[in-house]
N, C-alpha and C positions, 0 to 999 in steps of 0.2 A: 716080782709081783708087788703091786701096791698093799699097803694097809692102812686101813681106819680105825680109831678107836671113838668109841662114842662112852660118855659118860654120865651115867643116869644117878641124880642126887636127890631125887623127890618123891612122895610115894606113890606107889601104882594106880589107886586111883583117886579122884577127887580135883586131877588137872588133866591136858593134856599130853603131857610132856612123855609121860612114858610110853604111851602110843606112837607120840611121833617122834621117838628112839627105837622104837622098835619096827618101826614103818622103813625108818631111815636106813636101816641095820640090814633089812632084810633086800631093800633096792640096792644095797649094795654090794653083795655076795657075790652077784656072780660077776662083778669085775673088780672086787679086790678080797683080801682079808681080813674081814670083821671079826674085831673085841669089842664086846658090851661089858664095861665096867661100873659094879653096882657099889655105891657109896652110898651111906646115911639110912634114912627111909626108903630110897629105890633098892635095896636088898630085897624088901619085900616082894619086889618083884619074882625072885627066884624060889618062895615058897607055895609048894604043892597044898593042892586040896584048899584051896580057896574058893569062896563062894559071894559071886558076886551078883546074886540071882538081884537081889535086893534095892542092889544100885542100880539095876536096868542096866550094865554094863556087860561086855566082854568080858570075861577070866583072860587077863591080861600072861599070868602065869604058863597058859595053854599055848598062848602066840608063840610066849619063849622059846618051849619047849619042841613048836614044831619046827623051828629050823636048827636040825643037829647042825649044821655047819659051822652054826655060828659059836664061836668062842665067847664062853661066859668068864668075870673075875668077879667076885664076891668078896666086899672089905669085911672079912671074918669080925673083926670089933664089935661093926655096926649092927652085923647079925645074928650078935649075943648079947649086947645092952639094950 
C-alpha cells in the first residue's frame, strides 16, 4: 500500500492551508495511508473545544477528528511553548 504524508505548519485558522490539508488528507484515504503531521502553529489544529463561532468559520479541529483513519503526529515542543 502507498503512503502520504502531509505536513501542516501554519495555524488553523486565519489561512487556508489547513483546510486544504485536511481536504487533501481525507481525498486520500481511501487509496493510500495518510499521516498528518502537525508542526509549529498547526498543532493547534489538534486542540479540542475550540470555538470558532466568531470567525464565521468551521471548527477545523471537528474535521480532524471525524476521520479516525487518519493518522495524526503532533510535534510535542510546538504544543507546549
Amino acid at each position: 500500500m502507498k503512503f502520504v504524508f502531509y505536513l501542516l505548519d501554519t495555524a488553523p485558522y486565519g489561512s487556508e492551508k489547513a483546510f486544504g490539508a485536511l481536504n487533501a488528507a481525507a481525498v486520500s484515504l481511501n487509496r493510500m495511508n495518510v499521516i498528518l503531521g502537525l508542526y509549529g502553529d498547526g498543532v493547534y489544529l489538534a486542540v479540542v473545544g475550540q470555538n470558532s463561532q466568531k470567525l464565521g468559520l468551521p471548527n477545523l479541529a471537528d474535521i480532524l477528528y471525524a476521520y479516525g483513519e487518519l493518522r495524526v503526529i503532533v510535534h510535542e515542543p510546538s504544543l507546549v511553548s
